[in-house]
Backbone as numpy.savetxt, mean C-alpha at the origin, in Angstrom:
# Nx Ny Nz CAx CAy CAz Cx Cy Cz
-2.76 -43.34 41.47 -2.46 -41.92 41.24 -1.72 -41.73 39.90
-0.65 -42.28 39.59 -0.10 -42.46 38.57 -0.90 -42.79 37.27
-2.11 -43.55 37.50 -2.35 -43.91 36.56 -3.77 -42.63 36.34
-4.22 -42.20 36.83 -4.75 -40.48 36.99 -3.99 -40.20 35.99
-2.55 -38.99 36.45 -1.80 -38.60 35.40 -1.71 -39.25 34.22
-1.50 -39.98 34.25 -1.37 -40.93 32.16 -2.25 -40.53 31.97
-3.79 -40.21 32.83 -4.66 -40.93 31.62 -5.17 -39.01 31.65
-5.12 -38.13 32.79 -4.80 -36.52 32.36 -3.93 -36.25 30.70
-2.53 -37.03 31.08 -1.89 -36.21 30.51 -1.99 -36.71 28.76
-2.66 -38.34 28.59 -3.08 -38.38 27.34 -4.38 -37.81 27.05
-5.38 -37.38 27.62 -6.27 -36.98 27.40 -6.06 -35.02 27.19
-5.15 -34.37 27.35 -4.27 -33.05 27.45 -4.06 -33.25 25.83
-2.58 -34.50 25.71 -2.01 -34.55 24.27 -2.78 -34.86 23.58
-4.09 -35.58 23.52 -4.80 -35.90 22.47 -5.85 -34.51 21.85
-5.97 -33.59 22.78 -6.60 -32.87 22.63 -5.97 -31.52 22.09
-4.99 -31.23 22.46 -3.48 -30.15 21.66 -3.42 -30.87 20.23
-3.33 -32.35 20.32 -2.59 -32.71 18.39 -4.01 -32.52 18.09
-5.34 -32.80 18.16 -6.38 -32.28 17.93 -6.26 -30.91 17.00
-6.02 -29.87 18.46 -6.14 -28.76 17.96 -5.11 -28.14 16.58
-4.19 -29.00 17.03 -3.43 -28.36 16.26 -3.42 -29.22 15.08
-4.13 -29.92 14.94 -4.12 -30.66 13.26 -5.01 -29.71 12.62
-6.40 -29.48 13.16 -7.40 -28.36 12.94 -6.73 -26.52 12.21
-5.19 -26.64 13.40 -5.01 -25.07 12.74 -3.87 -25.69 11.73
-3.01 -26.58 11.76 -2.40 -26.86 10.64 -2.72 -26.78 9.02
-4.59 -27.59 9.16 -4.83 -28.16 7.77 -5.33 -26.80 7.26
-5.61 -25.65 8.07 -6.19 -24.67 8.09 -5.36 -23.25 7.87
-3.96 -23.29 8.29 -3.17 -22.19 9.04 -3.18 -20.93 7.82
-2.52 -21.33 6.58 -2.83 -20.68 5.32 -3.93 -19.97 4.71
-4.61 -20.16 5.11 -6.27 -19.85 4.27 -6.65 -18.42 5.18
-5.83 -18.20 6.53 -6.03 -17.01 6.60 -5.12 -15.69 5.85
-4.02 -15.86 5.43 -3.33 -15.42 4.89 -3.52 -15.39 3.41
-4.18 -16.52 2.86 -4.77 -16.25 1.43 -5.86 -15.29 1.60
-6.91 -15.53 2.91 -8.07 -14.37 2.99 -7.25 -12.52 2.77
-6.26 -12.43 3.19 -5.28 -11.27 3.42 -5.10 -11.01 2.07
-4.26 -11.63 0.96 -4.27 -11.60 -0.31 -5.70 -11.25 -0.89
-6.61 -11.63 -0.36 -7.65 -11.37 -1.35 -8.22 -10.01 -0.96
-8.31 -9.96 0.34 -8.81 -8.92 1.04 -7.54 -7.09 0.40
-6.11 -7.23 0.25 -5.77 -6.36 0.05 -5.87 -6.12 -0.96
-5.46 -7.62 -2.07 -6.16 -7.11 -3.82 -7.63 -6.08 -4.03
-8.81 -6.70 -3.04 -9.88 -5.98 -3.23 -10.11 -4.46 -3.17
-9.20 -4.25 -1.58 -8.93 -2.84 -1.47 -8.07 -1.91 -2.07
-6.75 -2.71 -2.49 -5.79 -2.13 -3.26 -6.08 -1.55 -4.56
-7.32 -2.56 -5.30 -7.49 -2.27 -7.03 -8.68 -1.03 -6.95
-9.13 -0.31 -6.11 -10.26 0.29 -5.76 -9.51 2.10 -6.20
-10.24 2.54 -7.14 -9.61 4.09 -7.10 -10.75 5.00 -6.11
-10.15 6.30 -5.97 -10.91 7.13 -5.09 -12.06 7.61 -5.00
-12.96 6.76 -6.56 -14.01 7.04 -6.61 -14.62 5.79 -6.58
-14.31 4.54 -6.43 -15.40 3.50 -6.56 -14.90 3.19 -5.05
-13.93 3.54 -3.95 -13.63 3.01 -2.66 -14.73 4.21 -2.26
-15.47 5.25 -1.97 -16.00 5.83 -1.67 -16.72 6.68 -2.56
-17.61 6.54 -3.21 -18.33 7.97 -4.35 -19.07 8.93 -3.06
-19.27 8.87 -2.24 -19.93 10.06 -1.93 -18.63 11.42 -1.27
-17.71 10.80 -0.73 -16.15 11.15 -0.25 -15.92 11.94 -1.19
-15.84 11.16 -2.17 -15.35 11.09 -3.96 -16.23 12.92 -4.26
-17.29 12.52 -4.40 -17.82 14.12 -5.25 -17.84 15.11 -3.91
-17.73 14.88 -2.89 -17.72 15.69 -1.99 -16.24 16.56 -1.85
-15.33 15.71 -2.08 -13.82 16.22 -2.68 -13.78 16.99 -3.44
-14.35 16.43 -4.69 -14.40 17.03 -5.91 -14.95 18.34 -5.82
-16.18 18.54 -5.28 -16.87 20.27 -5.04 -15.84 21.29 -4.02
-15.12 20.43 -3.68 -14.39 21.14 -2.71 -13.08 21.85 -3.38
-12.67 20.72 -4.43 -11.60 21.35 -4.93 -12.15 22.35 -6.01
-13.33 21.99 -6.66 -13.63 22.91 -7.88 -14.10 24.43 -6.99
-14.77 24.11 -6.22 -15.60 25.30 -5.67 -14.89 26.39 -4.51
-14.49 25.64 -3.43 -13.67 26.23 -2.76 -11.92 26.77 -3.17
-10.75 25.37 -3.41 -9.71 25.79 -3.92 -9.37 26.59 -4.63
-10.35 25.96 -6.15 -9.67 26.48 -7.41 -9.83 28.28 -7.44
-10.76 28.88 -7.04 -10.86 30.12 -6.72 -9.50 30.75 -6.05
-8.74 29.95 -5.06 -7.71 30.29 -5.03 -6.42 30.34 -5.82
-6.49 28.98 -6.11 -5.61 28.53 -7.10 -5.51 29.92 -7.92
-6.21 30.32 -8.41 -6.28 31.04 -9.59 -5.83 32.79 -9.23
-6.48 32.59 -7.96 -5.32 34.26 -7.51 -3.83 34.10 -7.23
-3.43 32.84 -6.98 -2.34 32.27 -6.74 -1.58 32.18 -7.97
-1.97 31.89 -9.38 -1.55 31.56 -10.53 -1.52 33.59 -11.50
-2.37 34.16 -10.85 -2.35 35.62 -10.66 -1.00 36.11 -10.24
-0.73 35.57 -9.40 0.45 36.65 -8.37 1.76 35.73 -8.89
1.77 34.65 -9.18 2.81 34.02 -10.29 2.92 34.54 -11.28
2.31 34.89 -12.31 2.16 35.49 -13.62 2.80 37.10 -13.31
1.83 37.61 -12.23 2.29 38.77 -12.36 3.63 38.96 -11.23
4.39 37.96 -10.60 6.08 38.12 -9.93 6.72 37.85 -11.85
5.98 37.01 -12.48 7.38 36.60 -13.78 7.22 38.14 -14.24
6.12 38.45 -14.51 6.14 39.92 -15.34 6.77 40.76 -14.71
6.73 41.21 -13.27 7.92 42.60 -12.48 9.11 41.77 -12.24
9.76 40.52 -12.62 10.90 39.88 -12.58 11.68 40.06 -13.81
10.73 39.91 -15.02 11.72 40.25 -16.20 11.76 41.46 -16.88
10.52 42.78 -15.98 10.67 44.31 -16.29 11.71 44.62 -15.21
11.91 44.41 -14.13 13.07 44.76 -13.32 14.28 43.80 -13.91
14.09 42.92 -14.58 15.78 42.95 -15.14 16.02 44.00 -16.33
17.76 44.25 -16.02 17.90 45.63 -17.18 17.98 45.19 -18.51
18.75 43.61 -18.73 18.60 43.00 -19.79 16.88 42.41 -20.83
15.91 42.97 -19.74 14.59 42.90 -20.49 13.50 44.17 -20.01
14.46 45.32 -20.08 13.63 46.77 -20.05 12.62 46.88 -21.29
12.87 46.56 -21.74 12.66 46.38 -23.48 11.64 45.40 -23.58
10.22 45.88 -22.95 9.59 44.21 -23.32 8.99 44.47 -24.64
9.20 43.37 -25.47 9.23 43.11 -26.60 7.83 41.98 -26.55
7.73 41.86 -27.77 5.83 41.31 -28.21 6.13 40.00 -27.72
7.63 39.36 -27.86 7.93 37.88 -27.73 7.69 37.85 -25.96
8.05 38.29 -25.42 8.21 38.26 -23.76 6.45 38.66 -23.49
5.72 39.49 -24.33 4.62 39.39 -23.59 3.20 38.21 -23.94
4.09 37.50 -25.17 3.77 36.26 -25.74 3.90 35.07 -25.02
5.18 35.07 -24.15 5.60 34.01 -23.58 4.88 34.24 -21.98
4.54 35.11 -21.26 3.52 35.58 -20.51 2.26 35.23 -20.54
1.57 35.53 -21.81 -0.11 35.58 -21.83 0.32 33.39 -22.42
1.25 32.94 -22.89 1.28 31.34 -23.13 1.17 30.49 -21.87
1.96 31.47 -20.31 2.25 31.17 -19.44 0.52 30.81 -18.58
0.39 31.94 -18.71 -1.50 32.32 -18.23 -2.66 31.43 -18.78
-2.05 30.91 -20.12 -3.04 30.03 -20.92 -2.49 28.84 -20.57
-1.76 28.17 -20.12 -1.06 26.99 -19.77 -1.85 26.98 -18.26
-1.73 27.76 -17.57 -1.63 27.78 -16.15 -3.44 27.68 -16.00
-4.15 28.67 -16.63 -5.69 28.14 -16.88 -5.98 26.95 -16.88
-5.31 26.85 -17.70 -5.72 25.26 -18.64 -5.23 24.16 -17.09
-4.48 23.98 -16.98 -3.71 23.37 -15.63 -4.97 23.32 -14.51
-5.50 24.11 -14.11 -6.29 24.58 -13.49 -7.71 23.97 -13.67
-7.97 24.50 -14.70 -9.44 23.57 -15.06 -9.57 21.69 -15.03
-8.46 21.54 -15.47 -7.97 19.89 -15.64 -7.33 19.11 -14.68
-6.61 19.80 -13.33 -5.99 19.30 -12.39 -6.59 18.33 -12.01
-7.82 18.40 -11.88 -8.24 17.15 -11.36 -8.38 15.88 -12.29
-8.67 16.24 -12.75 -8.60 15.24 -13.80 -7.25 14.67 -14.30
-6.37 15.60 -14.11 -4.29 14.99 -14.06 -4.36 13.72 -13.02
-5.14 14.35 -11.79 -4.62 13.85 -10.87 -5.10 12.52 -10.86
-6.80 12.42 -11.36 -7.17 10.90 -11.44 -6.23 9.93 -11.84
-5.85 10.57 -13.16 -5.14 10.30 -14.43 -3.87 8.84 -13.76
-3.35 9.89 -12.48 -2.39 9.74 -12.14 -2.44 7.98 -11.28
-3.75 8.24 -10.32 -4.24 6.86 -9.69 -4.47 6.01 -10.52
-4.94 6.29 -11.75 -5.52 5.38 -12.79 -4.40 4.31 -12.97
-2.98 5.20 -13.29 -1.72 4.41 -13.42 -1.13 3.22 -12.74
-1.77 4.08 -11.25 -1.55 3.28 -10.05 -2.37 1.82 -10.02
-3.73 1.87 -10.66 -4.62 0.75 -10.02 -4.28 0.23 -11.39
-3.84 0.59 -12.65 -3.65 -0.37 -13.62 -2.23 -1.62 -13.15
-1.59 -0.44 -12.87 -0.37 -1.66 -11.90 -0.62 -2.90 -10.86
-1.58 -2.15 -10.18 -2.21 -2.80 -9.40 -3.23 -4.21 -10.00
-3.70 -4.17 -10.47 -4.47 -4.95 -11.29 -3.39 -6.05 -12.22
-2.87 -5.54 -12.49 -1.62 -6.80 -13.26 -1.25 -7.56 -12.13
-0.48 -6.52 -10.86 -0.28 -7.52 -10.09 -0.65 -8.26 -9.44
-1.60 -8.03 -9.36 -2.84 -8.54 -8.19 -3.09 -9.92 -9.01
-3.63 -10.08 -10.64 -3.35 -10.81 -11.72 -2.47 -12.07 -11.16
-1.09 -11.49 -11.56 -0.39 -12.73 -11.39 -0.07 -13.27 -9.40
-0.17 -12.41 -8.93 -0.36 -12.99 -7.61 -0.73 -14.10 -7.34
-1.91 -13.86 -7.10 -3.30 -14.85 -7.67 -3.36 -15.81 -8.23
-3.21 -16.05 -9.46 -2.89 -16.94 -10.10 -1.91 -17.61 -10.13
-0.35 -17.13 -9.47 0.74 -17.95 -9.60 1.23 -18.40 -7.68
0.39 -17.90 -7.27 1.40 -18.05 -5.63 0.42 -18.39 -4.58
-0.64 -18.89 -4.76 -1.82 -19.90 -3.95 -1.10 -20.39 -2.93
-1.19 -20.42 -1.72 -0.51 -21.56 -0.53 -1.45 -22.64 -0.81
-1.03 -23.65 -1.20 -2.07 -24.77 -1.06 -1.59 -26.08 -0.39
-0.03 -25.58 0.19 0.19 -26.73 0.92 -0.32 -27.15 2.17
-0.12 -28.41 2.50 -0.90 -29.15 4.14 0.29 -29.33 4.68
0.47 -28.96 5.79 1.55 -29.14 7.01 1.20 -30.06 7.98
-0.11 -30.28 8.03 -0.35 -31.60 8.95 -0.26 -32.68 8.12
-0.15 -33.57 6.83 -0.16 -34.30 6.55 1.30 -34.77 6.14
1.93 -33.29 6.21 3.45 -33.64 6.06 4.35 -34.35 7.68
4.25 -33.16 8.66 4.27 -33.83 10.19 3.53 -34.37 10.69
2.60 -35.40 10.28 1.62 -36.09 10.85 2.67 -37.40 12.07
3.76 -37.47 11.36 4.19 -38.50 12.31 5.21 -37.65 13.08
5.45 -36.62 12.53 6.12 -36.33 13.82 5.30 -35.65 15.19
4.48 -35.22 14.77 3.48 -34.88 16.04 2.81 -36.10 16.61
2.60 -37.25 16.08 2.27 -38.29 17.12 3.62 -38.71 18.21
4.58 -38.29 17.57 6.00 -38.71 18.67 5.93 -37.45 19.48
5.26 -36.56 19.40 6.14 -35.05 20.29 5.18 -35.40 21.78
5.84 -35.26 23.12 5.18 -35.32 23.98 4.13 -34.12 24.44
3.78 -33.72 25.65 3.27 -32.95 25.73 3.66 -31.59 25.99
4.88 -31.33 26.36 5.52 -30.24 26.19 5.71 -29.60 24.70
6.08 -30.76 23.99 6.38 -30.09 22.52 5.08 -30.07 21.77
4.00 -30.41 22.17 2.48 -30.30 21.37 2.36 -29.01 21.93
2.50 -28.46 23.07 2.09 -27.18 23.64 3.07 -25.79 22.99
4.63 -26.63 22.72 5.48 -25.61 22.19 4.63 -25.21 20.64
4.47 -26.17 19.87 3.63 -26.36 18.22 2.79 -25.22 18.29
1.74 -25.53 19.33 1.01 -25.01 19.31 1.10 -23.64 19.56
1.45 -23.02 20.45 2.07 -21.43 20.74 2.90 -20.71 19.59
3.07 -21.98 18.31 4.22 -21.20 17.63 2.58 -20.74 16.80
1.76 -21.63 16.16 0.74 -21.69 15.12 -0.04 -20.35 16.30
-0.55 -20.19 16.97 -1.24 -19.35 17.71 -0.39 -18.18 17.35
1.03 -17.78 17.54 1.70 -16.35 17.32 1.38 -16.12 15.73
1.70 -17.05 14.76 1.44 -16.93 13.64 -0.41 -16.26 13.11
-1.04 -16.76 13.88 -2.42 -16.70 13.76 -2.80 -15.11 14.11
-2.02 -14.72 14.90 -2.25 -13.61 15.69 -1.30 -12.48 14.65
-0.26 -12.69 14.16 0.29 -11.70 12.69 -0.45 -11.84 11.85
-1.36 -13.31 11.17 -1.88 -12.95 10.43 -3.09 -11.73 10.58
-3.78 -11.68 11.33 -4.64 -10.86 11.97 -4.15 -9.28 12.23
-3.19 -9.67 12.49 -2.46 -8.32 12.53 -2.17 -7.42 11.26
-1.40 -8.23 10.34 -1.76 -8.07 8.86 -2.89 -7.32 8.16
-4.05 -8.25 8.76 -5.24 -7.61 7.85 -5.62 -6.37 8.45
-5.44 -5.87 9.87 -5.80 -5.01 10.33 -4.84 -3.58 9.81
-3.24 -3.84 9.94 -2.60 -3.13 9.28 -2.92 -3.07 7.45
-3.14 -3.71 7.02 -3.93 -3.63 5.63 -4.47 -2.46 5.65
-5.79 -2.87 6.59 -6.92 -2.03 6.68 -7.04 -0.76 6.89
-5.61 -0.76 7.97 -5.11 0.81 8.49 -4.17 1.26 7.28
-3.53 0.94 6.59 -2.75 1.86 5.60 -3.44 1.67 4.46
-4.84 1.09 3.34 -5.50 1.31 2.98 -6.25 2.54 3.01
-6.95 2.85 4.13 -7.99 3.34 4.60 -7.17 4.37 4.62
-5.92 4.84 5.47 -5.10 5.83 5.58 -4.63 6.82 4.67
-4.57 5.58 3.12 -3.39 6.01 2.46 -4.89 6.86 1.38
-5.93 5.82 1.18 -6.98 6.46 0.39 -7.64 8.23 0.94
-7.73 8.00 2.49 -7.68 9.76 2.97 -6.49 10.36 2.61
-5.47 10.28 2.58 -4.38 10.79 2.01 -4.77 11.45 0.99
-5.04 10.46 -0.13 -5.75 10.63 -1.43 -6.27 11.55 -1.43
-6.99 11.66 -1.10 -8.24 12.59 -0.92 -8.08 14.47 -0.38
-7.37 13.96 0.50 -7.03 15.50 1.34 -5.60 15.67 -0.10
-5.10 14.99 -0.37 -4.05 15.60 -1.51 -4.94 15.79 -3.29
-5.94 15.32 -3.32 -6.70 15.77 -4.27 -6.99 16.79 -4.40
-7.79 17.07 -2.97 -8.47 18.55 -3.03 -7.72 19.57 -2.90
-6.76 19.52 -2.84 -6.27 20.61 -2.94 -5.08 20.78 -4.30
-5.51 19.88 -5.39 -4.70 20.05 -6.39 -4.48 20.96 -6.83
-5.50 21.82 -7.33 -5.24 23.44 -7.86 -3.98 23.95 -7.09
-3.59 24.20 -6.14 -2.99 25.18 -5.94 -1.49 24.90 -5.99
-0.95 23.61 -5.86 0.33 23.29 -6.72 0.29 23.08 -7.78
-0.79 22.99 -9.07 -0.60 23.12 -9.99 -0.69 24.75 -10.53
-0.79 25.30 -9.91 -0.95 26.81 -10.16 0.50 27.84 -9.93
1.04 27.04 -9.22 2.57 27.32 -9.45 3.88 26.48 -10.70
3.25 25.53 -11.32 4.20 24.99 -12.25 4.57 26.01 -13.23
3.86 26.92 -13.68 4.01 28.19 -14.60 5.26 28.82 -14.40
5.81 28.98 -13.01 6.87 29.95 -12.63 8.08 28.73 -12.33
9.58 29.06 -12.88 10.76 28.28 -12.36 10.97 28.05 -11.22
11.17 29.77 -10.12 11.21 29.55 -8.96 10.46 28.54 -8.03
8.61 28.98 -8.36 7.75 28.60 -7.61 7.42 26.84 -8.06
7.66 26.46 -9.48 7.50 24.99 -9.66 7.47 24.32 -8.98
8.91 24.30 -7.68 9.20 23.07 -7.32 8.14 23.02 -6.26
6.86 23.50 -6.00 5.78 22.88 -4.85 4.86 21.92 -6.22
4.70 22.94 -7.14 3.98 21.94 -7.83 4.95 20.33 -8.25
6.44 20.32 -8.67 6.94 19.42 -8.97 6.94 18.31 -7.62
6.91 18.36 -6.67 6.66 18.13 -5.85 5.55 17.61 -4.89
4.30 18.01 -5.57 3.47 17.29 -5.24 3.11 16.53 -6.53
3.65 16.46 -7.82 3.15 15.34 -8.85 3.82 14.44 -8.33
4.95 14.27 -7.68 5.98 13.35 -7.27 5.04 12.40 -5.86
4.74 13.32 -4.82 3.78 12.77 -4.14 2.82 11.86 -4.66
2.08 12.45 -5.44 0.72 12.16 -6.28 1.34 10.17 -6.68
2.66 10.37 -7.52 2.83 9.30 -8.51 3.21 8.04 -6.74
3.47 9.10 -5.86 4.49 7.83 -4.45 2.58 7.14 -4.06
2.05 8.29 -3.57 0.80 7.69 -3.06 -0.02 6.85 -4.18
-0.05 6.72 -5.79 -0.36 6.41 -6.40 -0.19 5.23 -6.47
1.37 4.53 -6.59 2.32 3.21 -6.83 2.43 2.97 -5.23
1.87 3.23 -4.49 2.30 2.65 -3.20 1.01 1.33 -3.00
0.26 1.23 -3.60 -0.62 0.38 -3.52 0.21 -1.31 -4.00
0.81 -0.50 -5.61 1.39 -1.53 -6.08 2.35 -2.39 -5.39
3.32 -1.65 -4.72 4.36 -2.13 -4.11 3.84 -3.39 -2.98
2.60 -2.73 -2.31 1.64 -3.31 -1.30 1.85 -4.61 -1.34
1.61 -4.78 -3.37 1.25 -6.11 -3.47 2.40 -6.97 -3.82
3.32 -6.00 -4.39 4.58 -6.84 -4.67 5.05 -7.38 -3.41
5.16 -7.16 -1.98 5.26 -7.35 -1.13 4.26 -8.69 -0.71
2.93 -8.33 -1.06 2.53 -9.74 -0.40 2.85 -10.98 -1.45
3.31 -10.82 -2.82 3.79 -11.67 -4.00 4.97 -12.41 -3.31
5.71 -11.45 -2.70 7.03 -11.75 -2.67 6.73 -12.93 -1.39
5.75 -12.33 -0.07 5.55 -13.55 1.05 5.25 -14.59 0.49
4.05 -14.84 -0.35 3.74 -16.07 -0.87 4.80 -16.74 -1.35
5.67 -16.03 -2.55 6.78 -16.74 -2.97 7.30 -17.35 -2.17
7.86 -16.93 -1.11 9.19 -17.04 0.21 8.74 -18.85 0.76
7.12 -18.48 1.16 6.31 -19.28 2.13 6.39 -20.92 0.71
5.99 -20.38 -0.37 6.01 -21.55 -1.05 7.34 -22.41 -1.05
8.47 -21.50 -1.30 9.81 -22.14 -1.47 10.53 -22.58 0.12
9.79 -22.51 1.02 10.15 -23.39 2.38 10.33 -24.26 1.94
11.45 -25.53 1.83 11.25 -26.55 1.93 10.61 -27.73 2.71
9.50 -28.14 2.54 8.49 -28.73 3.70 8.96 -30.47 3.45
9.33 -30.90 4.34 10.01 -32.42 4.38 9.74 -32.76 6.10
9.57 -34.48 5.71 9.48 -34.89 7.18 10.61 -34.71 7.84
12.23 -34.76 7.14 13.35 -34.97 7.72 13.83 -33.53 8.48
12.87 -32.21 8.07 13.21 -31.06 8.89 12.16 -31.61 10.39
12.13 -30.24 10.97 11.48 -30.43 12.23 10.24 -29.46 12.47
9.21 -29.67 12.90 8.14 -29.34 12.32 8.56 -27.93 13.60
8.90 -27.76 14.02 8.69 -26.42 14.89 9.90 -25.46 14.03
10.87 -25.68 13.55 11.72 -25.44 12.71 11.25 -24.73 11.46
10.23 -25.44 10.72 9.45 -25.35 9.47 8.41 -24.03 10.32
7.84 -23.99 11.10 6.94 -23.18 11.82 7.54 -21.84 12.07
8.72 -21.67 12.91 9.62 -20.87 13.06 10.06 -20.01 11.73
10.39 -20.40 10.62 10.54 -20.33 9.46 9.41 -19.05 8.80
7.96 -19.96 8.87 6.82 -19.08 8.53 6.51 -18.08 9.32
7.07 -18.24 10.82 6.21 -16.77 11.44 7.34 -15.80 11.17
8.88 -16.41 11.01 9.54 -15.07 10.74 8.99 -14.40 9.09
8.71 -14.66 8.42 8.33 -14.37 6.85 7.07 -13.60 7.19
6.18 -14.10 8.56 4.90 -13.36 8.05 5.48 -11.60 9.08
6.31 -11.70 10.14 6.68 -10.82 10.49 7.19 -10.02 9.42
8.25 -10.40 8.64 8.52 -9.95 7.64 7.46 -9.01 7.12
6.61 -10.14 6.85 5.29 -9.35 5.80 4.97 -7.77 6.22
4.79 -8.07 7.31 3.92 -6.96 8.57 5.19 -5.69 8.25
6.36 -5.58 8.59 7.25 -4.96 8.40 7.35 -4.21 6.81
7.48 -5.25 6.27 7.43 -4.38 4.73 6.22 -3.52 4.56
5.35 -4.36 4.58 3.55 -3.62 4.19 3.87 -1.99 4.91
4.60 -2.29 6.31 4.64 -0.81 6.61 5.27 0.30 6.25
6.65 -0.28 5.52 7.40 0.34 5.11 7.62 1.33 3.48
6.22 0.58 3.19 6.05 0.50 1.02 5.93 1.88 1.05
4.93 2.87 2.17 4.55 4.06 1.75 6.34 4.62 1.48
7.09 4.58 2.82 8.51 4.98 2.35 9.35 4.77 1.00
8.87 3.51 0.52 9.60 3.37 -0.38 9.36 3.72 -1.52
8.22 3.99 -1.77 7.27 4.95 -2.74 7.68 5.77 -2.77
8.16 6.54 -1.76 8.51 7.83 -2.00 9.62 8.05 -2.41
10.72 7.29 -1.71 11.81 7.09 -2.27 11.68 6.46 -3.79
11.51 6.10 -4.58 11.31 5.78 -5.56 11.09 6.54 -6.61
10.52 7.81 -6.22 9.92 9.06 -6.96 10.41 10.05 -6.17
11.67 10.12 -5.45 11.82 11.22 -5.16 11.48 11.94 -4.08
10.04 11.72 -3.75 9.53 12.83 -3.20 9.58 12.83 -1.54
8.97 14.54 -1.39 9.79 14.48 0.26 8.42 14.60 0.64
């Protein structure tokens, strides 16, 4: 009977250090897939992540909005004009005040016709950032280390309890990374409709920058514009910064390989946490509410 069990319970351990040499030599390469996968989506502006989205936006803001925009940039023009004939200090309108009016109207046109095109302007900024960083990412922060060849002897000593502990740690890890790409996928995908629904409707906060009072919707959504813009970037500074973290583990036989493990799944939690947090900090960054 006894000799049953031995030969169960080596045939159990041989088959766990198995597995788990398999996700060891392996464990990284899903998390580099993540790096590559958010660079791809991250460097993408609102017209090459979707062109049909893309001009379908676009007719929406030229055709539907801006028609508003422009009665909107109407009733601005004409509150500054009964704002500075009802003050008593400008009863007196003079050629200069109705100069600085019809400059107001020609600014605010002009604003109008080009908004969209500000606003590309604005992503453009964003994916050029993006693109540098994505750059040195890439090129400087590769995981290319092996963790099974480093604990190779200490997993031939771990019995079968601690091959099963190993293993449950590499399985939770496996399961954030996954989690990762899916949250990627969801604040990508999220942040680019964002995009989009805040595109189309550019005209009509830019149709208030003309007036002091009324500015602050337009100041306010360029501020938006620049958070949703640079929030990509941050994306990546964030996954720069995991790689960094994950490289500078110190990996030695004299630590303990569940120790070293423990180590990486708190960092990739980490990861998961920040990635969620970048849109906030974007905003904070620029201000905007």
């Amino acid at each position: 009977m006894d000799s049953i069990m031995d030969s169960l319970e080596d045939f159990f351990t041989d088959m766990l250090r198995d597995s788990i040499k398999g996700m060891l030599e392996n464990m990284f390469s899903t998390m580099d897939s993540v790096v590559l996968y958010a660079s791809d989506e991250l460097e993408k502006n609102p017209e090459s992540w979707n062109s049909g989205i893309f001009s379908l936006i676009r007719e929406i803001s030229i055709n539907a909005i801006a028609p508003i925009a422009v009665i909107i940039l109407t009733l601005v023009v004409c509150y500054d004009f009964l704002s500075r004939f009802m003050d008593k200090s400008s009863r007196d309108m003079d050629i200069e005040v109705v100069a600085k009016l019809c400059l107001k109207l020609s600014i605010g046109i002009y604003l109008l016709n080009h908004c969209f095109d500000f606003t590309m302007g604005v992503f453009a900024m964003g994916q050029k950032a993006v693109s540098y960083a994505t750059g040195t990412i890439l090129g400087t922060t590769t995981l290319d280390f092996n963790l099974y060849s480093t604990f190779e002897s200490q997993l031939e000593k771990l019995s079968l309890g601690g091959l099963f502990g190993v293993l449950l740690i590499i399985i939770i890890m496996e399961i954030i990374s996954v989690v990762s790409v899916i949250l990627i996928m969801v604040i990508t995908t999220s942040r680019m409709i964002e995009i989009y629904i805040y595109t189309s409707a550019a005209p009509i906060p830019f149709a208030t920058l003309t007036n002091r009072e009324w500015s602050n919707v337009g100041n306010n959504y360029i501020k938006n514009l620049f958070a949703l813009s640079f929030q990509a970037f941050f994306m990546m500074v964030v996954v720069g910064l995991y790689h960094s973290l994950i490289n500078n583990i110190v990996v030695s036989e004299t630590e303990s390989i569940t120790w070293t493990l423990s180590k990486c799944m708190g960092l990739s939690v980490i990861l998961v946490l920040m990635l969620w947090k970048c849109g906030s900090i974007s905003k904070s960054v620029f201000n905007a509410i």
